[in-house]
C-alpha positions as CSV (number, residue, x, y, z in Angstrom):
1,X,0.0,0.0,0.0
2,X,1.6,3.0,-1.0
3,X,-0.8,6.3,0.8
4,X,0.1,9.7,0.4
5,X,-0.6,12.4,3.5
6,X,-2.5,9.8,6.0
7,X,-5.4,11.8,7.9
8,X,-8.0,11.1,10.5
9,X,-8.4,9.8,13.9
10,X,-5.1,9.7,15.2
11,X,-3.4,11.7,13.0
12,X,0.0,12.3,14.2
13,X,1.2,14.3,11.3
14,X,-0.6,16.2,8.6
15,X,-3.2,17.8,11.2
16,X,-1.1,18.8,13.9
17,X,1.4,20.3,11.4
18,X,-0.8,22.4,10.2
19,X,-2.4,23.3,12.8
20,X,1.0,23.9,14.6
21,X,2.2,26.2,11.6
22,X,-0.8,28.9,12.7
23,X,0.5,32.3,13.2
24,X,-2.3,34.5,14.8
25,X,-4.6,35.1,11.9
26,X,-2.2,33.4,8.9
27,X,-1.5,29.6,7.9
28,X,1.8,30.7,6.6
29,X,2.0,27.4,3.7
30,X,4.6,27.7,0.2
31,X,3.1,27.2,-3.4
32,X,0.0,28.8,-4.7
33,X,-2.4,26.7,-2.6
34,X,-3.7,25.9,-6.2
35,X,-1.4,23.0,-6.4
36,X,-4.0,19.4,-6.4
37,X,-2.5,16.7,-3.9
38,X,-3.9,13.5,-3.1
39,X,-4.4,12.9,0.8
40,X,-5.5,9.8,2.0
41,X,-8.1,9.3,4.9
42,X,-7.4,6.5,7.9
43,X,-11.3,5.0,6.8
44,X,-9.6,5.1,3.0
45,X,-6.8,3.1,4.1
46,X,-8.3,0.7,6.0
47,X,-10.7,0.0,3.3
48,X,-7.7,-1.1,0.5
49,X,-5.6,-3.0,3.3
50,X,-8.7,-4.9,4.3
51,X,-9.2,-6.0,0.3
52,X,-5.7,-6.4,-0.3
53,X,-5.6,-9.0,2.8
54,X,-8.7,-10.8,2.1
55,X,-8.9,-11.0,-1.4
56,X,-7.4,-13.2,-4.4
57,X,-5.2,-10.4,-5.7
58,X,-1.1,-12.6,-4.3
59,X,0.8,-9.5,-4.7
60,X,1.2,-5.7,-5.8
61,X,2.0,-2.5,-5.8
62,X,-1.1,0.0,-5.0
63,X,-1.7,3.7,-4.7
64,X,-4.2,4.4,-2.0
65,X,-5.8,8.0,-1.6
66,X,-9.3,9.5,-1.8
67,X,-11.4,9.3,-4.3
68,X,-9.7,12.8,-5.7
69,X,-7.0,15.0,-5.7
70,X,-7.3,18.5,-4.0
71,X,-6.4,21.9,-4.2
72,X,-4.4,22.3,-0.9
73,X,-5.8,25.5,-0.5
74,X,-9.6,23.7,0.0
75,X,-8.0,21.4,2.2
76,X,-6.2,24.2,4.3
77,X,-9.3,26.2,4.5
78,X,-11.5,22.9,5.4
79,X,-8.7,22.0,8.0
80,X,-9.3,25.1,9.7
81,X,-13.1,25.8,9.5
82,X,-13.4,22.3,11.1
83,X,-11.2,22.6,13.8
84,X,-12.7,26.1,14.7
85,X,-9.2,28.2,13.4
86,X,-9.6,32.0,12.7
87,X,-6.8,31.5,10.2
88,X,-5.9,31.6,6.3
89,X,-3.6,30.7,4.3
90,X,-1.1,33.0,3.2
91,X,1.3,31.7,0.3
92,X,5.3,32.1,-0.3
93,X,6.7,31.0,-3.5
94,X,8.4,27.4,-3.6
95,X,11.1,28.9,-5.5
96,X,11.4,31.6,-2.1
97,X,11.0,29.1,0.7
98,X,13.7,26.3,-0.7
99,X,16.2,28.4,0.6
100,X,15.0,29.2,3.8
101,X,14.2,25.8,4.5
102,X,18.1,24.7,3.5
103,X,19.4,27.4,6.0
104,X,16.7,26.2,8.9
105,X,17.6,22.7,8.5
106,X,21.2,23.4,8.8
107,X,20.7,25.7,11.6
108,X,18.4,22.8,13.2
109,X,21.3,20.5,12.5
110,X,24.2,22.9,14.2
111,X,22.2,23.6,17.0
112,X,21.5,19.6,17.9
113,X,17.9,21.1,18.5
114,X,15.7,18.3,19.6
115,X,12.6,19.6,17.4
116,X,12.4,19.8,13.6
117,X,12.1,22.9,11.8
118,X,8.6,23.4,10.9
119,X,10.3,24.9,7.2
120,X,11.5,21.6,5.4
121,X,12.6,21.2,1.4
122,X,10.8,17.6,2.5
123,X,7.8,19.8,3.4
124,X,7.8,21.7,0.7
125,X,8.0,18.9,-2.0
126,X,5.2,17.3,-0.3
127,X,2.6,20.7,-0.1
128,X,4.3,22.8,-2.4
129,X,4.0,20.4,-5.5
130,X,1.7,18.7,-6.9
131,X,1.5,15.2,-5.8
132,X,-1.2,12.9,-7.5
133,X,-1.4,9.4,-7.0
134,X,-2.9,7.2,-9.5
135,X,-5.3,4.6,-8.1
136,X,-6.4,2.5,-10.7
137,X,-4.4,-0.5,-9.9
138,X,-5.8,-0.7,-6.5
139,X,-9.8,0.0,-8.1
140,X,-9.0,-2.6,-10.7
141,X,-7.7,-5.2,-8.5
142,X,-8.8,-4.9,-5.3
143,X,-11.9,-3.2,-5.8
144,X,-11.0,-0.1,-3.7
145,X,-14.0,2.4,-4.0
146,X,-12.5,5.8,-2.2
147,X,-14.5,8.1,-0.7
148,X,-13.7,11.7,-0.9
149,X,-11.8,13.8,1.0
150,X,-13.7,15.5,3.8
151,X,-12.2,16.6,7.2
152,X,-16.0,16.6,8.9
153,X,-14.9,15.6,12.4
154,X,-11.6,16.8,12.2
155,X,-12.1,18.8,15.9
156,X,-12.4,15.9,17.6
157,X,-9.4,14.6,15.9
């Protein structure tokens, strides 16, 4: 199972990062927030692993995500309404924040800091891009029917 940007229940990643980046009134996020990316919700996931373990397909290779790519600025924006955020995005340039995130990362790595920079070029490939994954394999052989992306409960995530 190959899933791109796992959220829901438990979340440990995607949600609290951006929830974490919130500066007063500003998402501060890189790109256009045009840029389509597929995410992948837990209920998604555990749909294609349960028909990948109990059907007849032996072996493979599958994209998993929802049933469609998004504009990360919808998702953002949903993000935030649903958790109850007075926030919104405000966009730098990939071609502007590359740099910034080199020199954070190598500050991060001088200092022996035990957090992360919040600014990472592994960040920015991941939002700042877009990342579609094709899921045909996994509808053609598994029968994996995705449901949309939709962050409706996401405040008691």
């Amino acid at each position: 199972m190959r899933p791109h940007a796992v959220y829901g229940p438990g979340d440990t990643t995607l949600l609290p990062r951006v929830l974490s980046a919130v500066r007063g009134p500003v998402l501060p996020a890189v790109g256009t927030g045009r840029q389509r990316v597929s995410l992948t919700s837990v209920g998604n996931l555990v749909q294609a692993c349960v028909l990948a373990a109990t059907g007849s397909v032996a072996s493979g290779v599958f994209n998993v995500a929802d049933a469609a790519p998004v504009a990360i600025d919808d998702a953002f924006r949903a993000i935030l309404r649903e958790r109850g955020v007075q926030a919104r995005p405000v966009y730098v340039p990939a071609r502007a924040a590359r740099p910034l995130a080199a020199v954070a990362e190598g500050a991060f790595l001088l200092a022996r800091r035990p957090e992360p920079p919040r600014l990472t070029r592994y960040a920015i490939s991941h939002l700042a891009l877009e990342r579609t994954l094709d899921t045909t394999a996994a509808r053609e052989a598994l029968g994996y029917d995705p449901a949309p992306t939709s962050f409706a409960g996401a405040a008691g995530w």
